[in-house]
C-alpha positions as CSV (number, residue, x, y, z in Angstrom):
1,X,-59.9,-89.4,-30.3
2,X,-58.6,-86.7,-32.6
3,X,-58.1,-83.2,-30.6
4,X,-58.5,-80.0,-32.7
5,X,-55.1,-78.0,-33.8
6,X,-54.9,-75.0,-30.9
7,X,-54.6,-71.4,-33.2
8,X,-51.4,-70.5,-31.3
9,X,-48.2,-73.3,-31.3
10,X,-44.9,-73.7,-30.1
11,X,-42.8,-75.6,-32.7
12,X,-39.4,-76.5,-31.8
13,X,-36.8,-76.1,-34.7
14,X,-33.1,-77.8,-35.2
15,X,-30.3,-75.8,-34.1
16,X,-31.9,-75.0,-31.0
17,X,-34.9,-72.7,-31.6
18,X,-38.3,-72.3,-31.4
19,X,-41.0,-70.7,-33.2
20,X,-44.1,-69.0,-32.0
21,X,-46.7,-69.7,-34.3
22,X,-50.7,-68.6,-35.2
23,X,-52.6,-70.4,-37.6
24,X,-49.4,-71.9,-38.8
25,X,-47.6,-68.8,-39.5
26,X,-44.7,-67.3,-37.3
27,X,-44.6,-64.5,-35.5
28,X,-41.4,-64.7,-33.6
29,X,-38.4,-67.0,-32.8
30,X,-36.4,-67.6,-30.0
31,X,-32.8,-68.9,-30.7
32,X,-30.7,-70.3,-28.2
33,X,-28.0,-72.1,-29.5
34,X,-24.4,-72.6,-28.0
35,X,-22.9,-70.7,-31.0
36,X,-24.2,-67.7,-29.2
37,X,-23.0,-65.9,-26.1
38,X,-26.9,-65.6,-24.8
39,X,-30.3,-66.7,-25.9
40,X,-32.6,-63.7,-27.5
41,X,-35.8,-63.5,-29.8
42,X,-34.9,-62.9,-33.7
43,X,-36.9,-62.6,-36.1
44,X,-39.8,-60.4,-34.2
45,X,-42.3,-60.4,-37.0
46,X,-44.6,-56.9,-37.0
47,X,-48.1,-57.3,-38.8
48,X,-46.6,-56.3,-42.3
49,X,-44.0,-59.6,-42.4
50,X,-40.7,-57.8,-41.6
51,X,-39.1,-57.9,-38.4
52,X,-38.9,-55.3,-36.2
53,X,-35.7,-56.3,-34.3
54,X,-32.5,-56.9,-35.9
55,X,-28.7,-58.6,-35.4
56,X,-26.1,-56.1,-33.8
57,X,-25.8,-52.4,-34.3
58,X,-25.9,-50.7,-38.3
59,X,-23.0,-48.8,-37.8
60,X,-20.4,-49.9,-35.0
61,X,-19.5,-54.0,-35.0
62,X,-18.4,-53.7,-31.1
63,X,-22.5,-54.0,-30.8
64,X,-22.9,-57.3,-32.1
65,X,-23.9,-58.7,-28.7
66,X,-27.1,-56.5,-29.9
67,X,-29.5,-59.8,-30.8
68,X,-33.1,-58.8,-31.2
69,X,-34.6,-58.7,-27.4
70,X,-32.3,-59.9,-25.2
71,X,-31.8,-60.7,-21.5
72,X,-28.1,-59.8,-20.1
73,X,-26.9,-57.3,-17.3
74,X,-23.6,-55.4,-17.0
75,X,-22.8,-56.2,-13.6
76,X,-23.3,-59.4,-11.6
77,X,-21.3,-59.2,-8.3
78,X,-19.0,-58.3,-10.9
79,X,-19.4,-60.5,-13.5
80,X,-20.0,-58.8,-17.1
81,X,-22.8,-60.8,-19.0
82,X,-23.4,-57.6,-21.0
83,X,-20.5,-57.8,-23.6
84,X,-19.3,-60.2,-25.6
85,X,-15.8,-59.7,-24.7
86,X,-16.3,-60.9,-21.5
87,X,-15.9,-65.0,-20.8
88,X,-20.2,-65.4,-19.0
89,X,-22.0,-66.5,-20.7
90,X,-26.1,-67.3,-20.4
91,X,-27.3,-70.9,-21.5
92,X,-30.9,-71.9,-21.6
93,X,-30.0,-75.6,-19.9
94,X,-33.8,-77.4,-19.7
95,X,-37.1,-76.3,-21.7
96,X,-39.9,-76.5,-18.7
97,X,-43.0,-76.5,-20.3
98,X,-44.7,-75.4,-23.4
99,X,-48.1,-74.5,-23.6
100,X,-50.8,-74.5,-27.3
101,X,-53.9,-72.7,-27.0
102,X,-56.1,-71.1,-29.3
103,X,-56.0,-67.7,-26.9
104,X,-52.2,-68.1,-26.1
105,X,-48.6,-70.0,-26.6
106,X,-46.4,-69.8,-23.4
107,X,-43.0,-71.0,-23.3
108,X,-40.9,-71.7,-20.0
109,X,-37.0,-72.4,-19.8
110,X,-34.6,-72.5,-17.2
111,X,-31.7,-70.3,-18.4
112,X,-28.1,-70.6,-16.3
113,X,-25.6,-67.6,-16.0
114,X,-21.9,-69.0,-16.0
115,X,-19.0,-66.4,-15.4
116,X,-17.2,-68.4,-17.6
117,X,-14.7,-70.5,-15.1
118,X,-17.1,-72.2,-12.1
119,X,-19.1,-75.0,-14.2
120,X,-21.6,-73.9,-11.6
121,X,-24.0,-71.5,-12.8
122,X,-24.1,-67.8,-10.5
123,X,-27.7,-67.9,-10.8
124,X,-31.0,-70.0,-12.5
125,X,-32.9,-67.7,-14.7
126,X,-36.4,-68.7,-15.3
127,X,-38.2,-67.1,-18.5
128,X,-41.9,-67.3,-19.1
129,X,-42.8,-65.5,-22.4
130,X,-46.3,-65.5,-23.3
131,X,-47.5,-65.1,-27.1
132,X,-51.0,-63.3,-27.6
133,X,-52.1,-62.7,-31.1
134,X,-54.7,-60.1,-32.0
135,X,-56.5,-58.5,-34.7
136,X,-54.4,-58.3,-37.9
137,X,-51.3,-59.4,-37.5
138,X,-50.8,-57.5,-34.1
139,X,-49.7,-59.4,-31.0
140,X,-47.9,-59.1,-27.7
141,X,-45.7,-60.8,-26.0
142,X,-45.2,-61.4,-21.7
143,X,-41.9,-61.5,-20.6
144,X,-41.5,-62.7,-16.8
145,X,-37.9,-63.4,-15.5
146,X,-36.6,-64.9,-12.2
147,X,-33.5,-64.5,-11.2
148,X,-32.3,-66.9,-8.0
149,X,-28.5,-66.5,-6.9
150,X,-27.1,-70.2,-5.7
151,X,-25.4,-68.6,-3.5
152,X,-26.6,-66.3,-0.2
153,X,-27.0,-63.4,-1.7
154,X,-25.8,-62.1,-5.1
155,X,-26.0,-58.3,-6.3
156,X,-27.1,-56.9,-9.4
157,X,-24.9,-53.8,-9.7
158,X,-26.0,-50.3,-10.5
159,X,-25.9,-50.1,-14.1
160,X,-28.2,-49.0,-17.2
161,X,-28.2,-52.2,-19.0
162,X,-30.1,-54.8,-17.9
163,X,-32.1,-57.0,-17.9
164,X,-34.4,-56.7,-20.7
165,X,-33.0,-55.0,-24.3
166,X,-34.3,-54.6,-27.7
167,X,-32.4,-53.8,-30.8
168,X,-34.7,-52.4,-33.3
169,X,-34.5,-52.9,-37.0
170,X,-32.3,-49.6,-39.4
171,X,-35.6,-49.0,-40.5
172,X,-37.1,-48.1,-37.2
173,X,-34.2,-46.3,-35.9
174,X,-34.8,-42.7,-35.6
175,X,-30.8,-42.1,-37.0
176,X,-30.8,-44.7,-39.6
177,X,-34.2,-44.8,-40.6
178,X,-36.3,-41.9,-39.6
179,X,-38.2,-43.6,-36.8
180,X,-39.8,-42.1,-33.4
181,X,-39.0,-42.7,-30.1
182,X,-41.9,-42.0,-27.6
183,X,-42.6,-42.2,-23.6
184,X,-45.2,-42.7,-21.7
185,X,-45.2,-38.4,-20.6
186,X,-45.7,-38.1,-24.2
187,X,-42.0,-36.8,-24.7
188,X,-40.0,-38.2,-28.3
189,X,-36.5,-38.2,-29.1
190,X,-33.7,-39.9,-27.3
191,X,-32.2,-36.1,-25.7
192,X,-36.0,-35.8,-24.1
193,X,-36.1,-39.4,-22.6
194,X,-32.9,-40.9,-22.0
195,X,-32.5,-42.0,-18.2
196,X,-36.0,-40.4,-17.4
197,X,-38.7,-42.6,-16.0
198,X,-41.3,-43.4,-17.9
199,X,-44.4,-46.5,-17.8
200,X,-43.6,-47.6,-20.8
201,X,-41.3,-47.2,-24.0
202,X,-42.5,-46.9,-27.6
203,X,-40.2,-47.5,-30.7
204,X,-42.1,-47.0,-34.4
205,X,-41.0,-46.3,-37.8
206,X,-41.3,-47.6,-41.2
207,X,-40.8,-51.5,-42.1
208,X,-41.4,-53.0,-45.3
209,X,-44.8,-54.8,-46.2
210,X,-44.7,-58.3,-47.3
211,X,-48.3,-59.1,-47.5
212,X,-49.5,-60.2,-50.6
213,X,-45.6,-59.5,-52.6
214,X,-46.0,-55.6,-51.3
215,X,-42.7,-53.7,-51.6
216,X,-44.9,-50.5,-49.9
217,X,-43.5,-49.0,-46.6
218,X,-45.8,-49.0,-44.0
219,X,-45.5,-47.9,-40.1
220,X,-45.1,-50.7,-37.3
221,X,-43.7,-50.4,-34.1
222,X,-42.8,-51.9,-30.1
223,X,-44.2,-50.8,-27.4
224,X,-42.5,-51.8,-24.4
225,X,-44.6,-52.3,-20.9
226,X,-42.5,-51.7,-17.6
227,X,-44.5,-54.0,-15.0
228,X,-45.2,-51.5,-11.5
229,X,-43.2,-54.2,-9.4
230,X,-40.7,-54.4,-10.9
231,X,-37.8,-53.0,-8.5
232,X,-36.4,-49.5,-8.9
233,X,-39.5,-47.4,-9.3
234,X,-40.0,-45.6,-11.5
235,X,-38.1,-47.3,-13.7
236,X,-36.0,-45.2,-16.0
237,X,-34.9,-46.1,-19.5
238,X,-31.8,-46.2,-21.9
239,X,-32.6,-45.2,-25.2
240,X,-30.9,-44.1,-28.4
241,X,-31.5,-42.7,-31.9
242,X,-29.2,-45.5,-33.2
243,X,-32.5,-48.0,-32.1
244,X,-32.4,-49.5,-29.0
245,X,-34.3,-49.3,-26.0
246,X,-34.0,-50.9,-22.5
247,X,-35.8,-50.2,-19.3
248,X,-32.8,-50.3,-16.5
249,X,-33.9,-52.0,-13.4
250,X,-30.7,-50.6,-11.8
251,X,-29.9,-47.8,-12.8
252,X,-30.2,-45.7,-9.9
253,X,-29.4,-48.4,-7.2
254,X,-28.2,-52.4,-7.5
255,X,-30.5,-54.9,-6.4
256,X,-29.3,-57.6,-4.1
257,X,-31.0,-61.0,-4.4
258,X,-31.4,-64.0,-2.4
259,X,-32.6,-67.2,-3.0
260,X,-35.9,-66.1,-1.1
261,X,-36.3,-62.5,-2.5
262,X,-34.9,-63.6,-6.0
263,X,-34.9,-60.5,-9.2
264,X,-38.4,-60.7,-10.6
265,X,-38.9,-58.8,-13.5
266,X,-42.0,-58.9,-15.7
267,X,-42.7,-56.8,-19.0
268,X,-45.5,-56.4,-21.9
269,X,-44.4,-56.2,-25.2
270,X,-47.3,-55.2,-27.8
271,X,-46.5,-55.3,-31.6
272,X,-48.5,-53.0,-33.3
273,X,-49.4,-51.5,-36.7
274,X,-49.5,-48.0,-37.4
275,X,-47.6,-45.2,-35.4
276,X,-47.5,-45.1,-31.9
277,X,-50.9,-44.5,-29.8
278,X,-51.1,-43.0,-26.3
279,X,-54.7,-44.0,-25.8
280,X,-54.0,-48.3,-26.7
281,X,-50.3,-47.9,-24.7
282,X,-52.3,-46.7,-21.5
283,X,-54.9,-49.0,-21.5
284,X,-52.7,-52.2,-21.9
285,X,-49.9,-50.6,-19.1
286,X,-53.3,-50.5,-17.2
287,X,-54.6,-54.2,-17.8
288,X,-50.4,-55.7,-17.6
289,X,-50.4,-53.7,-13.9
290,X,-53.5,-55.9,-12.6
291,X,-52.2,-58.9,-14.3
292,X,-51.2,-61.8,-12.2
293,X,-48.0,-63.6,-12.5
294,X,-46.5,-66.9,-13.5
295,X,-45.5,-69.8,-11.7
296,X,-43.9,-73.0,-12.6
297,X,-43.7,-76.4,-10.7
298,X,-43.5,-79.5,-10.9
299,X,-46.2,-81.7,-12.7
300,X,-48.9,-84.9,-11.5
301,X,-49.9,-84.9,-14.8
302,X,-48.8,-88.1,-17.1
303,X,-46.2,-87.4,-19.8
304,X,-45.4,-84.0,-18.3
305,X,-42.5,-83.1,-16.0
306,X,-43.7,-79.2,-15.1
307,X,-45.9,-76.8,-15.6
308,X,-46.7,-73.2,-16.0
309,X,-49.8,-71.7,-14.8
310,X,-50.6,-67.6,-14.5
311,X,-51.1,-67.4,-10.3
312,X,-54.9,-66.8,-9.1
């Protein structure tokens, strides 16, 4: 019997990627090929058809480990999976499940962090990213990460990068294109916000509009949700004019994780049109605090080998 197409796909692509799709048209892309020193998300489509990430920094090339949104983190018991200088490296090693709905697409992947000499991995990373269109183009996207050391204990080391990142596109960039950064307090501008804590994290500027062969300029933006357990509350942010953002789990203490206390991290991000707005920010931070969170196990079901269900 023929089952009906779900609005929201996953469509895996050659060369290691896979496109998150609604009514056959994509939204975003996560790429995670070897070539690469760490998976990320490019493009990250905004309502208007242009993304709202980009590849590496506009004006300095020792910021090409910059990739979209990112996962990474400066210090693992001393390991640097931060830079690209460094011999890590982050590889996704197994897709777990993939989930079509007409509400929803959620993707979950087991990701490995090598330090570049043990073929054994420090630590299993497991993503869950959850794709939700909306009205117009608009969308967000769940991010939930598990960290699990192999060994005893391993620490994540005080530090303001990691472990989420987003690399904005020139447009959106207050510096390079004129954009706004805004925080939850209301407060813009990266002298105002940087290292102050903050619910959430708002990037917005101008992008152009491909709908329809428009070459008009129109105002998108992200809005990044910090989730109120993840560890260091309040969480405090790195941000700059250049256009990045990046809530730092660690930044005023490390985080040391054990195989039964591993790093959970969880984050909203909402894609929207127009400049930023307090009022919608507030009320999804709201909903994403009472939201419960994924788990993945292993399958009963025929033809499927795990699966990924939101806890009750």
């Amino acid at each position: 019997m023929n089952q009906p197409i779900p609005a929201c796909q996953l469509l895996p692509l050659p060369l290691d990627q896979l496109s998150f799709q609604h009514n056959g048209q994509e939204a975003l892309r996560w790429n995670h090929h070897p070539s690469s020193p760490r998976p990320f998300f490019y493009p990250v489509l905004g309502p208007a058809g242009d993304s709202l990430v980009r590849m590496g920094h506009p004006g300095a090339a020792n910021h090409d480990h910059h990739q979209g949104i990112w996962f990474a983190h400066h210090d693992v018991s001393g390991v640097n999976f931060w830079a690209d200088t460094s011999p890590a490296q982050i590889r996704q090693t197994q897709w777990l499940d993939y989930v079509d709905t007409d509400d929803e697409a959620v993707m979950a992947v087991e990701l490995a962090w090598l330090d570049g000499h043990d073929p054994q991995p420090l630590l299993t990373h497991t993503v869950v990213a959850c794709f939700r269109p909306a009205d117009q183009g608009e969308y967000t996207l769940e991010l939930q990460s598990t960290l699990v050391p192999r060994a005893e204990q391993l620490e994540f080391g005080k530090s303001n990068f990691g472990i989420l990142a987003i690399r904005v596109a020139k447009t959106i960039a207050e510096f390079f294109g004129g954009g706004r950064l805004t925080n939850s307090l209301g407060k813009t501008g990266e002298p105002a916000i940087f290292g102050k804590p903050s619910r959430w994290m708002d990037y917005s500027g101008l992008v152009r509009d491909r709908r329809n062969g428009n070459q008009e300029s129109v105002i998108e933006g992200i809005t990044c949700i910090d989730h109120p357990s993840n560890p260091g509350q309040p969480t405090r942010w790195h941000v700059r004019e250049d256009g990045w953002i990046g809530p730092s789990i660690c930044r005023e203490s490390g985080f040391v994780a054990r195989p039964d206390n591993p790093l959970v991290a969880r984050y909203l991000l909402d894609i929207h049109s127009g400049p930023y707005n307090h009022g919608r920010a507030d009320q999804m931070a709201t909903q994403f605090a009472n939201l419960a969170p994924w788990s993945v196990r292993k399958s009963d079901a025929r033809h499927r080998q795990y699966e990924v269900s939101r806890d009750a």
